[in-house]
C-alpha positions as CSV (number, residue, x, y, z in Angstrom):
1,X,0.0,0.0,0.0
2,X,1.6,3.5,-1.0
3,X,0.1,6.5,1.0
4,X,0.6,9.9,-0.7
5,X,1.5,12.9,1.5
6,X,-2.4,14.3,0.7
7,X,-3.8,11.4,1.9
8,X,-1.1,11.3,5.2
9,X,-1.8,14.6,5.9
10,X,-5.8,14.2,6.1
11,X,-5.2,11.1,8.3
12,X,-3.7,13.3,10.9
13,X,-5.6,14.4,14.0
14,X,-7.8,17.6,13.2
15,X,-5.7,21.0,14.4
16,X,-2.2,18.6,13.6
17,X,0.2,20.2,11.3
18,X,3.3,19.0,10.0
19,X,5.9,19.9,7.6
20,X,5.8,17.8,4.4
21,X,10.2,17.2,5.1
22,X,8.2,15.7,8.7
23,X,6.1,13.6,7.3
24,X,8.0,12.2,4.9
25,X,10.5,11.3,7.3
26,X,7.6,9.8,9.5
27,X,6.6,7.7,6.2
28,X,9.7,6.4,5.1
29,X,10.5,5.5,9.1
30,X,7.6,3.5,8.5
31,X,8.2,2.0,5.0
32,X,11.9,1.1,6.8
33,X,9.9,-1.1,9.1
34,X,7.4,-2.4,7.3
35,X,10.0,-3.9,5.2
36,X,12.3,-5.0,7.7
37,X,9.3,-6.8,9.1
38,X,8.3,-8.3,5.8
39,X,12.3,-9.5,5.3
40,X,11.7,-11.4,9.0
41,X,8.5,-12.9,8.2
42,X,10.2,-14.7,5.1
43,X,13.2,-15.6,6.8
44,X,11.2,-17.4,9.7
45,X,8.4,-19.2,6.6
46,X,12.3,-20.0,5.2
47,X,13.3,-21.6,8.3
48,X,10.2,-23.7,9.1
């Protein structure tokens, strides 16, 4: 799933603002771990 900045932005709390450089950062932190997360889950299915 690929969220765009618009659509980060309006999932933030009403009154919340945030530089776009902020969220991206907040995005890509959570890309970073998604994927880490995704490279575990294969290595673990791997190992069974």
């Amino acid at each position: 799933m690929t969220l765009t900045l618009e659509q980060a932005r309006e999932a933030l709390p009403q009154g919340y603002e945030v530089s776009d450089k902020e969220l991206e950062d907040v995005l890509a932190f959570f890309y970073f771990i998604g994927e880490k997360a995704y490279e575990q889950a294969r290595k673990e299915a791997r190992d069974e």
